[in-house]
N, CA, C and O atoms as a Maestro MAE file, in Angstrom:
{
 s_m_m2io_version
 :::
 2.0.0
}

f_m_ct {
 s_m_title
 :::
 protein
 m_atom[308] {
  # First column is atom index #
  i_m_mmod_type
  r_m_x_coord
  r_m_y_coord
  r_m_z_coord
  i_m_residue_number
  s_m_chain_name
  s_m_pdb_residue_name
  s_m_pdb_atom_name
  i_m_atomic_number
  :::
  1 25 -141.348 -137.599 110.074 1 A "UNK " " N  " 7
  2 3 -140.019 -137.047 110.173 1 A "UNK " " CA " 6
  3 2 -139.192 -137.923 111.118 1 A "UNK " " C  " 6
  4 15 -139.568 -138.344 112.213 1 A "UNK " " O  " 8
  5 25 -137.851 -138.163 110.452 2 A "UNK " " N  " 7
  6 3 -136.975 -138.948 111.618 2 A "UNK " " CA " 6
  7 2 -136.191 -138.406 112.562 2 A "UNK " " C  " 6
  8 15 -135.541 -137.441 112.159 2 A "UNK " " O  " 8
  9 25 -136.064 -138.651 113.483 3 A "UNK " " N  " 7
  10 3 -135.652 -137.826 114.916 3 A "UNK " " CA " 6
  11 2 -134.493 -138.369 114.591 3 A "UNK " " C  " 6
  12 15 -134.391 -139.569 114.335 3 A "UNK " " O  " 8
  13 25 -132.999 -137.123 114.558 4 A "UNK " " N  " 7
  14 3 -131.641 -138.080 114.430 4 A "UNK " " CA " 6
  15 2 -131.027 -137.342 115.749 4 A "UNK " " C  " 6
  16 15 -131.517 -136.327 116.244 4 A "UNK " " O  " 8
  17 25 -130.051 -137.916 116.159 5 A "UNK " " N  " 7
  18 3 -129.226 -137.462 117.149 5 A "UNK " " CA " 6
  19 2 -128.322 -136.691 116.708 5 A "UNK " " C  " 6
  20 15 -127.568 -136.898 115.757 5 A "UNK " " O  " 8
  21 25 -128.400 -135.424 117.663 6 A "UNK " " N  " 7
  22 3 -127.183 -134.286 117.247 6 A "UNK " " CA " 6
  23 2 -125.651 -134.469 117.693 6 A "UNK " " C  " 6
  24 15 -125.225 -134.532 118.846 6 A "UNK " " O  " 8
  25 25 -125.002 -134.531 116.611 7 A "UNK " " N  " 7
  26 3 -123.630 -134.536 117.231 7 A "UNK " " CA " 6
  27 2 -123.327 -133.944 118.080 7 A "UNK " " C  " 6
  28 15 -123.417 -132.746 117.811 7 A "UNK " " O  " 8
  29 25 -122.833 -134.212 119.478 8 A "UNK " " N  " 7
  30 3 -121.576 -133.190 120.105 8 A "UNK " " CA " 6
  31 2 -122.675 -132.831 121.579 8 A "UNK " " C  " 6
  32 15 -122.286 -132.175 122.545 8 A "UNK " " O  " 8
  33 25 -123.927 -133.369 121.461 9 A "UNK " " N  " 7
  34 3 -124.995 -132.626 122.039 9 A "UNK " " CA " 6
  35 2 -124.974 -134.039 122.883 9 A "UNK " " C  " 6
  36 15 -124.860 -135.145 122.353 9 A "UNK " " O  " 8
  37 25 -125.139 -133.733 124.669 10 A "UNK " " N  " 7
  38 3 -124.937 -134.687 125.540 10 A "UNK " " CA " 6
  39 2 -126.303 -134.656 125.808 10 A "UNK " " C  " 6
  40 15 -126.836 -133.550 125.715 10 A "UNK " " O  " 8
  41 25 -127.248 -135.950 126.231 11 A "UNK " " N  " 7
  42 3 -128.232 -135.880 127.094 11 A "UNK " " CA " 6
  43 2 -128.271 -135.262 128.389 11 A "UNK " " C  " 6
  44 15 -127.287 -135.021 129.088 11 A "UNK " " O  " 8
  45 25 -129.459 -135.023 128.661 12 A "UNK " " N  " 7
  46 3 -129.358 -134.163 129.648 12 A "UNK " " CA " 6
  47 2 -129.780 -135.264 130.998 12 A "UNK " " C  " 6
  48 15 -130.600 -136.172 130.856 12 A "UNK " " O  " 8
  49 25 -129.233 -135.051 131.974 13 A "UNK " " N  " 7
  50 3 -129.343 -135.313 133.444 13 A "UNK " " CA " 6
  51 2 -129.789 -135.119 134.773 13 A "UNK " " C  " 6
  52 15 -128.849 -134.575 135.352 13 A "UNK " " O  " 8
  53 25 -130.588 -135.254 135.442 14 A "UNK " " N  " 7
  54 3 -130.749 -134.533 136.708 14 A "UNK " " CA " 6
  55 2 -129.262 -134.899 137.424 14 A "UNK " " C  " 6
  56 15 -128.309 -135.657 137.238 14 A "UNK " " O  " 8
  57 25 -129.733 -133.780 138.431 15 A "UNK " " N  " 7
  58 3 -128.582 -133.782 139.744 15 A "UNK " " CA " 6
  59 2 -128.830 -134.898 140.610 15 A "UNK " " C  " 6
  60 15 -129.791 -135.593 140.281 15 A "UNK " " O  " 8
  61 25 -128.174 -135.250 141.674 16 A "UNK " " N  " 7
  62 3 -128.341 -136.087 142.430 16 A "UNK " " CA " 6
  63 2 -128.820 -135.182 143.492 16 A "UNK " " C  " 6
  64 15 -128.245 -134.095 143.439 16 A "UNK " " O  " 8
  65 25 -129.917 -135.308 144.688 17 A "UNK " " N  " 7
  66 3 -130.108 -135.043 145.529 17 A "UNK " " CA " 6
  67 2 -129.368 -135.129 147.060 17 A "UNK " " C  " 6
  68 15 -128.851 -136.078 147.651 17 A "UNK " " O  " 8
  69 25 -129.520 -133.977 147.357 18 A "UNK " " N  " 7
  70 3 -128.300 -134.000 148.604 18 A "UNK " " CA " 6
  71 2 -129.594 -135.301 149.357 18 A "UNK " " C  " 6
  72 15 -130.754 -135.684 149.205 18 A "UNK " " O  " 8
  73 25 -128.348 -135.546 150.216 19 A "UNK " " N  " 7
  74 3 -128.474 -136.556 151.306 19 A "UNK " " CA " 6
  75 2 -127.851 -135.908 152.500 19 A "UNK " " C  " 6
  76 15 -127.315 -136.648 153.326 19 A "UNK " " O  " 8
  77 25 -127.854 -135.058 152.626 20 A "UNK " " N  " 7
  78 3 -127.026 -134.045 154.130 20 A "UNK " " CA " 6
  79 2 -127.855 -134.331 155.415 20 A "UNK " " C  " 6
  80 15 -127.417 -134.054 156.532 20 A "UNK " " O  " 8
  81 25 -129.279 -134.994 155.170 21 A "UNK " " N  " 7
  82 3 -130.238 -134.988 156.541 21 A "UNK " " CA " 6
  83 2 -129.831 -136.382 156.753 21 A "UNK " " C  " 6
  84 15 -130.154 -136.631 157.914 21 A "UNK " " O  " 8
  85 25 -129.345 -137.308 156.283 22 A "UNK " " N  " 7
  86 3 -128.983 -138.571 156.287 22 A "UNK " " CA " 6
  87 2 -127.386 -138.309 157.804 22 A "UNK " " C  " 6
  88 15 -126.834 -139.224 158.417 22 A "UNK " " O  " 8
  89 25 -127.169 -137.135 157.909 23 A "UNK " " N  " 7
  90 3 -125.974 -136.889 158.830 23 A "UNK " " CA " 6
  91 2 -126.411 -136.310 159.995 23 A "UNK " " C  " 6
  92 15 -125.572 -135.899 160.796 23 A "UNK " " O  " 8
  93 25 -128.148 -136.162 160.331 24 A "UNK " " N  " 7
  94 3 -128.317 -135.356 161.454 24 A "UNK " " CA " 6
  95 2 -129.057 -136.679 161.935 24 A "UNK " " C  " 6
  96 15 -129.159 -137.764 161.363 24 A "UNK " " O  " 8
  97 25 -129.557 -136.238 163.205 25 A "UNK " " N  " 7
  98 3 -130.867 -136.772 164.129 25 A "UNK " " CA " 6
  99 2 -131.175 -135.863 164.964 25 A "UNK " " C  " 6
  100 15 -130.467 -135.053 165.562 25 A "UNK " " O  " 8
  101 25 -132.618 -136.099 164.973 26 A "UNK " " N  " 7
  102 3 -133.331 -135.522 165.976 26 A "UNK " " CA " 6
  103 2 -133.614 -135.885 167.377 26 A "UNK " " C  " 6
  104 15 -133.945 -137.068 167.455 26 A "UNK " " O  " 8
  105 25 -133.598 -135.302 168.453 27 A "UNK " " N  " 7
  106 3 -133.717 -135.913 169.958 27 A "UNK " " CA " 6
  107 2 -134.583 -135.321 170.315 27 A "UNK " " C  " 6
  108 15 -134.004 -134.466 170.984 27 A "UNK " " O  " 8
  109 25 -135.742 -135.080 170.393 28 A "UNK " " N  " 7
  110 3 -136.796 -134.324 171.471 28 A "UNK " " CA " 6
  111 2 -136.821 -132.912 170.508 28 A "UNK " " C  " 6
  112 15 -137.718 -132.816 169.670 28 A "UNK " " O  " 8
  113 25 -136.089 -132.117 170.610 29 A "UNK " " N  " 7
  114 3 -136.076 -130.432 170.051 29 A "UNK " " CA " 6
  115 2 -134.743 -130.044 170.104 29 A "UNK " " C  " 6
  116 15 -134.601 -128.822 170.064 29 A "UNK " " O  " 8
  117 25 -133.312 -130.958 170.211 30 A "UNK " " N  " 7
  118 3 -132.116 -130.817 169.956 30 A "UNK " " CA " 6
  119 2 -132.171 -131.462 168.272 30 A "UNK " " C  " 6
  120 15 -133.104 -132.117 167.807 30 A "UNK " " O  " 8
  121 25 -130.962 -131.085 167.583 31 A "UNK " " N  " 7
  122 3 -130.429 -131.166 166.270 31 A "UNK " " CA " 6
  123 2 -129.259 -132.277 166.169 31 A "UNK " " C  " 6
  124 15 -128.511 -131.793 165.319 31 A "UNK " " O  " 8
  125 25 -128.817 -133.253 166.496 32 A "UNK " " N  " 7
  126 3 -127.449 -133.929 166.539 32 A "UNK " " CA " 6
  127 2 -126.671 -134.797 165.591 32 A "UNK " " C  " 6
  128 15 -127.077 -135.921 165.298 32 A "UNK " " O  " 8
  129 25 -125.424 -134.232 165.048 33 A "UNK " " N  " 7
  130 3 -124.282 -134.384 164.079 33 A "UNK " " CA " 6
  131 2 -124.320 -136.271 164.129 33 A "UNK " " C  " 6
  132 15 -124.376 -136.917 165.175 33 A "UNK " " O  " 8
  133 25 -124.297 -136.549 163.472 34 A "UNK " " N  " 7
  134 3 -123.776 -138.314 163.622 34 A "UNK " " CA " 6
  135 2 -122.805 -138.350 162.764 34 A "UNK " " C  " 6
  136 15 -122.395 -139.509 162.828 34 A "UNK " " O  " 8
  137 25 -122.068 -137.672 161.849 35 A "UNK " " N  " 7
  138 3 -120.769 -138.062 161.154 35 A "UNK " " CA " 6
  139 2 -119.756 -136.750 161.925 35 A "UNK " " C  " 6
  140 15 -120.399 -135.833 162.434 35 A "UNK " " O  " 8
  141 25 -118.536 -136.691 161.985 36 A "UNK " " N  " 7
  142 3 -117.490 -136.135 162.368 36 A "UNK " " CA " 6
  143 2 -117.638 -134.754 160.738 36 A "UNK " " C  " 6
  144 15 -117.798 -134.789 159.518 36 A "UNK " " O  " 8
  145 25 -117.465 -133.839 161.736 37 A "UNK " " N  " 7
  146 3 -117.249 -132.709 160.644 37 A "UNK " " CA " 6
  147 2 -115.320 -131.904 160.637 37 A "UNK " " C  " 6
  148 15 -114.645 -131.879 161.667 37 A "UNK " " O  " 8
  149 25 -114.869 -131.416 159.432 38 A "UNK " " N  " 7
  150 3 -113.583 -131.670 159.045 38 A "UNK " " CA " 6
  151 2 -113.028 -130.471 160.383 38 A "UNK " " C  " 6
  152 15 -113.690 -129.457 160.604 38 A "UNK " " O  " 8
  153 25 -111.626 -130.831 161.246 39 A "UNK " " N  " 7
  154 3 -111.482 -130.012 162.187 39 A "UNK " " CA " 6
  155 2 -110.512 -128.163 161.517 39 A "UNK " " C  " 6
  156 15 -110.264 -127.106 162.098 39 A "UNK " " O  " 8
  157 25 -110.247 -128.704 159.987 40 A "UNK " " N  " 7
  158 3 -109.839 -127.582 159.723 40 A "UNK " " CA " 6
  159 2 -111.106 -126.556 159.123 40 A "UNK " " C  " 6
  160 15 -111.092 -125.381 159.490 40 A "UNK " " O  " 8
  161 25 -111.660 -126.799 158.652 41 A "UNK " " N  " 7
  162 3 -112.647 -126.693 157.640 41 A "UNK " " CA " 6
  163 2 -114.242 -126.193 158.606 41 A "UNK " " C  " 6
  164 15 -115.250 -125.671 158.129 41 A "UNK " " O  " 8
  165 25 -114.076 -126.437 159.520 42 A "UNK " " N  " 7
  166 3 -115.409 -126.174 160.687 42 A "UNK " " CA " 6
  167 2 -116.802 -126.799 160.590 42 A "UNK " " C  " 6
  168 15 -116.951 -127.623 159.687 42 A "UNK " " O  " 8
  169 25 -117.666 -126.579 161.246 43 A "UNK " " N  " 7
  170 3 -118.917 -127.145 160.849 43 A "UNK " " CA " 6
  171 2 -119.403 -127.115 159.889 43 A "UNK " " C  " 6
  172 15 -119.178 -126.244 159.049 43 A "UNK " " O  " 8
  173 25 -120.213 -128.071 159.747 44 A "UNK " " N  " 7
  174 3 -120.975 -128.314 157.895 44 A "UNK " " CA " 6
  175 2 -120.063 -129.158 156.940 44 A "UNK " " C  " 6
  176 15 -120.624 -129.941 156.173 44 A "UNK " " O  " 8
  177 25 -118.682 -129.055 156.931 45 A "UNK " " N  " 7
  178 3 -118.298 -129.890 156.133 45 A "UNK " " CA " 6
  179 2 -117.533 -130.968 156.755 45 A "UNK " " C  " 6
  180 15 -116.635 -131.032 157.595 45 A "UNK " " O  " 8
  181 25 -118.500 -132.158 155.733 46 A "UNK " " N  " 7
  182 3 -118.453 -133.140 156.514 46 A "UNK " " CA " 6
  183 2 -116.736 -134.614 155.785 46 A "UNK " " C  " 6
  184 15 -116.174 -134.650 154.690 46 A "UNK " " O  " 8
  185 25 -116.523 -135.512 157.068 47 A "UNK " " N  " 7
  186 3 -115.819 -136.443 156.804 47 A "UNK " " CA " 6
  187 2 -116.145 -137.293 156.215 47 A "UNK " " C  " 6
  188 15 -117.148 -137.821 156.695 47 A "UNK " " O  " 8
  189 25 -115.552 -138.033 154.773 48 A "UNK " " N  " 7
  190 3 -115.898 -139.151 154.314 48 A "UNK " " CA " 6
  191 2 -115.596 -140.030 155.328 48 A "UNK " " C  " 6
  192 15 -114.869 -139.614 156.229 48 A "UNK " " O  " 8
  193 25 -116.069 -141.340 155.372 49 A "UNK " " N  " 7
  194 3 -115.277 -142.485 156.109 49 A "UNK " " CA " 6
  195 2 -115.323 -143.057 155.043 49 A "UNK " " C  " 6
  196 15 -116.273 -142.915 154.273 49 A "UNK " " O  " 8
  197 25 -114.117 -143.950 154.757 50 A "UNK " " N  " 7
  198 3 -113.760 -145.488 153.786 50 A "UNK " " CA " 6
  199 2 -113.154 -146.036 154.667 50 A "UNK " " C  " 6
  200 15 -113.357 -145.743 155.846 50 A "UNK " " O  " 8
  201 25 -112.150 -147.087 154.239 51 A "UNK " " N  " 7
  202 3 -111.573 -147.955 154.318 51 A "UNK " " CA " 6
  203 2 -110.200 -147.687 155.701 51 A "UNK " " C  " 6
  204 15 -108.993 -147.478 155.576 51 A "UNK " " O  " 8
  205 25 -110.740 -147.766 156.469 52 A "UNK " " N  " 7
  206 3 -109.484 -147.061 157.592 52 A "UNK " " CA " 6
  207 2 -109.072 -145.709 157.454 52 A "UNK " " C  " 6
  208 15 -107.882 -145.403 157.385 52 A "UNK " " O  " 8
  209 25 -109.907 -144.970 157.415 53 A "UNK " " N  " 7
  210 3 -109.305 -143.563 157.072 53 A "UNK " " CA " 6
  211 2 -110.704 -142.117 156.977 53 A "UNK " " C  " 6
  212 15 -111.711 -142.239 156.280 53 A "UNK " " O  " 8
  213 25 -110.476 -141.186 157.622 54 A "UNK " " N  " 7
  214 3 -111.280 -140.206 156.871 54 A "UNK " " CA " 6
  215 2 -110.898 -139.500 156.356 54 A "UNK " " C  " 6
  216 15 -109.682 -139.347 156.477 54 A "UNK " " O  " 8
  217 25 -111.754 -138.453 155.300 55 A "UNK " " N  " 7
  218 3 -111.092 -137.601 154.212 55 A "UNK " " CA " 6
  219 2 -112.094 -136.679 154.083 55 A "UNK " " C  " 6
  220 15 -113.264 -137.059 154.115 55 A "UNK " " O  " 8
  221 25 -111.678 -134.966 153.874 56 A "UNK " " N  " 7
  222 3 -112.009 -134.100 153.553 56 A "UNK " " CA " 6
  223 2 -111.934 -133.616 152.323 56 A "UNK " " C  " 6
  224 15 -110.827 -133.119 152.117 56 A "UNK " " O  " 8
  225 25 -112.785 -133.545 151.263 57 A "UNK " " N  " 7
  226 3 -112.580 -133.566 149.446 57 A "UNK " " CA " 6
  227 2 -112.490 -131.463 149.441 57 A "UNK " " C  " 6
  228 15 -112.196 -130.865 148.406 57 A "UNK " " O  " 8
  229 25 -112.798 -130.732 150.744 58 A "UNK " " N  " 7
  230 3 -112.507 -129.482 150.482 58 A "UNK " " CA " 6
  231 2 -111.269 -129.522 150.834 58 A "UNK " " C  " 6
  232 15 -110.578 -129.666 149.827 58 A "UNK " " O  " 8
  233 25 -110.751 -129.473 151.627 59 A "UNK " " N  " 7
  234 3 -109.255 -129.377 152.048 59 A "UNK " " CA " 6
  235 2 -108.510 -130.246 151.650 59 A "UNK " " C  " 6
  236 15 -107.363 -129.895 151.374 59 A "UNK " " O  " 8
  237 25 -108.843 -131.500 151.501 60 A "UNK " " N  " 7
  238 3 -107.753 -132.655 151.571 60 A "UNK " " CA " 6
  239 2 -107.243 -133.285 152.433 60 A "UNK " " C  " 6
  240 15 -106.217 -133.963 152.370 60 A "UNK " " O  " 8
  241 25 -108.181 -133.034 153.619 61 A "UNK " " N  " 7
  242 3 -107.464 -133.630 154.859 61 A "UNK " " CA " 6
  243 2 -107.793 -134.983 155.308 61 A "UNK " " C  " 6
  244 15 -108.902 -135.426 155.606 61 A "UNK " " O  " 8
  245 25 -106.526 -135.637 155.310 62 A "UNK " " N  " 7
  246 3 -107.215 -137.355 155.863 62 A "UNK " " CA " 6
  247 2 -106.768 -137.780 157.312 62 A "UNK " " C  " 6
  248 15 -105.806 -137.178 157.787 62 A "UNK " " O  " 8
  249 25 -107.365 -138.740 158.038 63 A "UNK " " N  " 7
  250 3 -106.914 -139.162 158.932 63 A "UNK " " CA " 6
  251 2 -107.169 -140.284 159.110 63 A "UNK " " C  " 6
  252 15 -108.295 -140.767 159.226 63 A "UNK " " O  " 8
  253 25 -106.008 -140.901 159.159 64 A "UNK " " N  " 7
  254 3 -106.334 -142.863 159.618 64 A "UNK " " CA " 6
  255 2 -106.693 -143.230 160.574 64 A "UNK " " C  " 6
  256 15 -106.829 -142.427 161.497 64 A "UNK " " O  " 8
  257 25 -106.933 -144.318 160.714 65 A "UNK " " N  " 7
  258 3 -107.356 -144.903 162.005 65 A "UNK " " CA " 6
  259 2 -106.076 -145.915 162.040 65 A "UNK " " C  " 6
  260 15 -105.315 -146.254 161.134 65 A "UNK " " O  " 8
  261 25 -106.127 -146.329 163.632 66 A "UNK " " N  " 7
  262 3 -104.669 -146.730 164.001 66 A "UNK " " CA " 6
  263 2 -104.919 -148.535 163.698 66 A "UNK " " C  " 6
  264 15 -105.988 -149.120 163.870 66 A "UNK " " O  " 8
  265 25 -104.102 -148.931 163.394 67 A "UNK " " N  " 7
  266 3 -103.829 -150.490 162.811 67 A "UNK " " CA " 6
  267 2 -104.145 -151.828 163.918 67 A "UNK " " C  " 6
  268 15 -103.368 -151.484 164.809 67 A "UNK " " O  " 8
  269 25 -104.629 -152.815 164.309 68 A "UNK " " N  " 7
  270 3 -104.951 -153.328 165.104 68 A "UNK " " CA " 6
  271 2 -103.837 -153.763 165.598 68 A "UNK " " C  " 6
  272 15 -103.868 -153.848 166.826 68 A "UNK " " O  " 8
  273 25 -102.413 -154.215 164.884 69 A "UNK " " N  " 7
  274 3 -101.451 -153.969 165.413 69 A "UNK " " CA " 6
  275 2 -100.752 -153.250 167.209 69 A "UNK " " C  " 6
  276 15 -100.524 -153.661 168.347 69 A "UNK " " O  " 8
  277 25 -100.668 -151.909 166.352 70 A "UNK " " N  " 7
  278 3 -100.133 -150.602 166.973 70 A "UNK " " CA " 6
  279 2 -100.991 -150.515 168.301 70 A "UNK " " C  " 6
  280 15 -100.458 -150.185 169.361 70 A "UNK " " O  " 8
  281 25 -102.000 -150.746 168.232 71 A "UNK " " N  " 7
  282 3 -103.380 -150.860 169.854 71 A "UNK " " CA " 6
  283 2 -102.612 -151.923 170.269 71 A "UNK " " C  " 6
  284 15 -101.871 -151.646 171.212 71 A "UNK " " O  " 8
  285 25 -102.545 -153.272 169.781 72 A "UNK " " N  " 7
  286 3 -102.120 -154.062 170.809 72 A "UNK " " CA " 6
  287 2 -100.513 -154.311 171.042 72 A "UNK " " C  " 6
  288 15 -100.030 -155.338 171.519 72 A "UNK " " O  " 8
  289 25 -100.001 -153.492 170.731 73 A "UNK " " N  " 7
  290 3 -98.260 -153.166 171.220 73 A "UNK " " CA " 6
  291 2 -98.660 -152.114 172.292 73 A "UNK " " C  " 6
  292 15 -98.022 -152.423 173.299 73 A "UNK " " O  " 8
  293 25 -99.198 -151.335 172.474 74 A "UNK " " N  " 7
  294 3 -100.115 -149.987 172.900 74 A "UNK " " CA " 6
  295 2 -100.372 -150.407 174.546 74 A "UNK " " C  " 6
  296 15 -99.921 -150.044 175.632 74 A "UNK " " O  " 8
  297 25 -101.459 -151.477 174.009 75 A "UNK " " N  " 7
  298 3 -102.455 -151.782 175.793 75 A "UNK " " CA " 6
  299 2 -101.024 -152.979 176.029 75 A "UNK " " C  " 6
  300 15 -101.117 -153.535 177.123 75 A "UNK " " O  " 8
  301 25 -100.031 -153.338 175.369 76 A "UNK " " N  " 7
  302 3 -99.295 -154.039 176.442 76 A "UNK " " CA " 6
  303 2 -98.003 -153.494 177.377 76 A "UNK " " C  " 6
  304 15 -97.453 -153.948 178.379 76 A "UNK " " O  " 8
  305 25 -97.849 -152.613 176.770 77 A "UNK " " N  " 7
  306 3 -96.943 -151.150 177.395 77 A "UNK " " CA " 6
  307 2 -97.522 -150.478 178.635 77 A "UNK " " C  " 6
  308 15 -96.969 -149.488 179.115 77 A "UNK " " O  " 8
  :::
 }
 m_bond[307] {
  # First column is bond index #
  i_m_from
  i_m_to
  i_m_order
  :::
  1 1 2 1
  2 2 3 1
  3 3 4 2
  4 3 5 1
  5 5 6 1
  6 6 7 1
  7 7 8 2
  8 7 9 1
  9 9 10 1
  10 10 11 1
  11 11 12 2
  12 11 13 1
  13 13 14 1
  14 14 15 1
  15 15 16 2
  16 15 17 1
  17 17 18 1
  18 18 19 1
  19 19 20 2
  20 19 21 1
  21 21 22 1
  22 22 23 1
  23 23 24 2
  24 23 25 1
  25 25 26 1
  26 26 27 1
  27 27 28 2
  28 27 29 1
  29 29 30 1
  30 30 31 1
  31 31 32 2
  32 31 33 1
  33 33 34 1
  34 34 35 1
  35 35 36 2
  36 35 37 1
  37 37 38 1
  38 38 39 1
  39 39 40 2
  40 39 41 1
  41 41 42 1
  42 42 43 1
  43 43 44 2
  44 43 45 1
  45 45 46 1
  46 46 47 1
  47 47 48 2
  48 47 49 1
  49 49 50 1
  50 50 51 1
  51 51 52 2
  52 51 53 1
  53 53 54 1
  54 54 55 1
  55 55 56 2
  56 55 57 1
  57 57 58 1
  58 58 59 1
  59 59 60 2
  60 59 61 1
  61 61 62 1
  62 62 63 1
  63 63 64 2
  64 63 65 1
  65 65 66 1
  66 66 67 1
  67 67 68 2
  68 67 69 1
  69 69 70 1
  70 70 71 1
  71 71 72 2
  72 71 73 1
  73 73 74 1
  74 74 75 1
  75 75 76 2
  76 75 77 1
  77 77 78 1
  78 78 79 1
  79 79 80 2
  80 79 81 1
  81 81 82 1
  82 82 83 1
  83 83 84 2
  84 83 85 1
  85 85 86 1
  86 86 87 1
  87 87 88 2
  88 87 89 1
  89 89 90 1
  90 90 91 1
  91 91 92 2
  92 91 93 1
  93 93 94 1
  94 94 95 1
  95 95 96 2
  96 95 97 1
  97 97 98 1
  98 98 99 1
  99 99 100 2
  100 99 101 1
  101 101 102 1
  102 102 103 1
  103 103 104 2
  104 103 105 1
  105 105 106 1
  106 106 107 1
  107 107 108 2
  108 107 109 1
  109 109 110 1
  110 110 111 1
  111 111 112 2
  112 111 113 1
  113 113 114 1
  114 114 115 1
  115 115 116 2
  116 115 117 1
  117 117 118 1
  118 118 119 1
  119 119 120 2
  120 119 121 1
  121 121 122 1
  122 122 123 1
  123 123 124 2
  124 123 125 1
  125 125 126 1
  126 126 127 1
  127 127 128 2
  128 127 129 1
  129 129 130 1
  130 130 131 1
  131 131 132 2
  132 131 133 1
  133 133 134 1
  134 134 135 1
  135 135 136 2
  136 135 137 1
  137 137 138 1
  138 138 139 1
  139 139 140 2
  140 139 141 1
  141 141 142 1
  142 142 143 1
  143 143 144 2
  144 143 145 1
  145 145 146 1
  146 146 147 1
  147 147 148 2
  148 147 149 1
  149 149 150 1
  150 150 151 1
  151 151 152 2
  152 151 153 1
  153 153 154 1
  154 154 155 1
  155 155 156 2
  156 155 157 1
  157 157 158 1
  158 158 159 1
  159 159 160 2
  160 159 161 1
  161 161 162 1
  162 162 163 1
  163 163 164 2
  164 163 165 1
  165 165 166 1
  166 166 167 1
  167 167 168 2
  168 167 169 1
  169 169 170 1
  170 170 171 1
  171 171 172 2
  172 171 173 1
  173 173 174 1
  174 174 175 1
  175 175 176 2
  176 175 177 1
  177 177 178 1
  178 178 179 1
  179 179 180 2
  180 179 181 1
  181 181 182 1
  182 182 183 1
  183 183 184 2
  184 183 185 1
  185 185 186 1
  186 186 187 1
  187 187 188 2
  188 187 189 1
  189 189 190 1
  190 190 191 1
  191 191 192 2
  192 191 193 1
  193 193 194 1
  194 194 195 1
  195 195 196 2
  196 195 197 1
  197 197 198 1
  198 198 199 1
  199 199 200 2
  200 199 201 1
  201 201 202 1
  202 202 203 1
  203 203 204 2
  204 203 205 1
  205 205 206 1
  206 206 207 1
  207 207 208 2
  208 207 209 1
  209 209 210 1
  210 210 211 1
  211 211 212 2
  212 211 213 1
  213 213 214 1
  214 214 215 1
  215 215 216 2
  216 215 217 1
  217 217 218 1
  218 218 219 1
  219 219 220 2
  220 219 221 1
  221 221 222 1
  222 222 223 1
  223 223 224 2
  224 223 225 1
  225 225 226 1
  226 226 227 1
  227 227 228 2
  228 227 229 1
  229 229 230 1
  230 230 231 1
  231 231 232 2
  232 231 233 1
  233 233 234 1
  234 234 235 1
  235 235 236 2
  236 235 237 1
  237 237 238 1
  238 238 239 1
  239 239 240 2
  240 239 241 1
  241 241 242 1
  242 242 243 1
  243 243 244 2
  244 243 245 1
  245 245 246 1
  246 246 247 1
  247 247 248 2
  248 247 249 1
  249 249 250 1
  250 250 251 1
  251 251 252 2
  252 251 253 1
  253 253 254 1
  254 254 255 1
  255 255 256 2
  256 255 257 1
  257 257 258 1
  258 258 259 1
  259 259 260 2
  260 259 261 1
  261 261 262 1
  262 262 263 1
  263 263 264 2
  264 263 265 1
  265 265 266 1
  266 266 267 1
  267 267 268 2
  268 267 269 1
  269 269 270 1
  270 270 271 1
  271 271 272 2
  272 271 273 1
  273 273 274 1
  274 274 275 1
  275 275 276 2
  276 275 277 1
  277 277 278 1
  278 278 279 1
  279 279 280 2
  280 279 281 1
  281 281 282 1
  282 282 283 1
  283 283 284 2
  284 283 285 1
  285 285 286 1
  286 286 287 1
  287 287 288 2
  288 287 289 1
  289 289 290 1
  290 290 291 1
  291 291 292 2
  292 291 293 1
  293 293 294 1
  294 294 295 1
  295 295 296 2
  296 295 297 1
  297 297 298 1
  298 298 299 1
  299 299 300 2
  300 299 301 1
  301 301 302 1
  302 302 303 1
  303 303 304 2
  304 303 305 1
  305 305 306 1
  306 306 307 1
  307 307 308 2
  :::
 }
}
């Protein structure tokens, strides 16, 4: 018998596995955050970092980082 492919019918996929322990460390018997978590949004959800900027994909909240510029007009003031 020939096996045909069903129209309309997607292969199936696993999920991707969280990576959330990839954001902690351990110290002795303390728990500690290493990425910035969102300040509207509270603990647990965490900041992307890219390209000069972080971003919150629940809220939408971004924040840049300041231009190398703007620091050195800054420390000469």
């Amino acid at each position: 018998m020939i096996k045909s492919k069903i129209k309309g019918k997607k292969k199936h996929t696993n999920k991707p596995t969280s990576v959330k322990y990839k954001k902690y460390t351990v110290e002795g018997d303390k728990i500690i955050k290493k990425a910035r978590s969102c300040p509207r949004c509270g603990p647990g959800i965490f900041l992307s970092v890219g390209k000069g900027r972080a971003y919150c994909g629940r809220c939408h909240f971004t924040e840049f980082e300041k231009k190398k510029v703007e620091i050195e007009l800054e420390s000469k003031e």
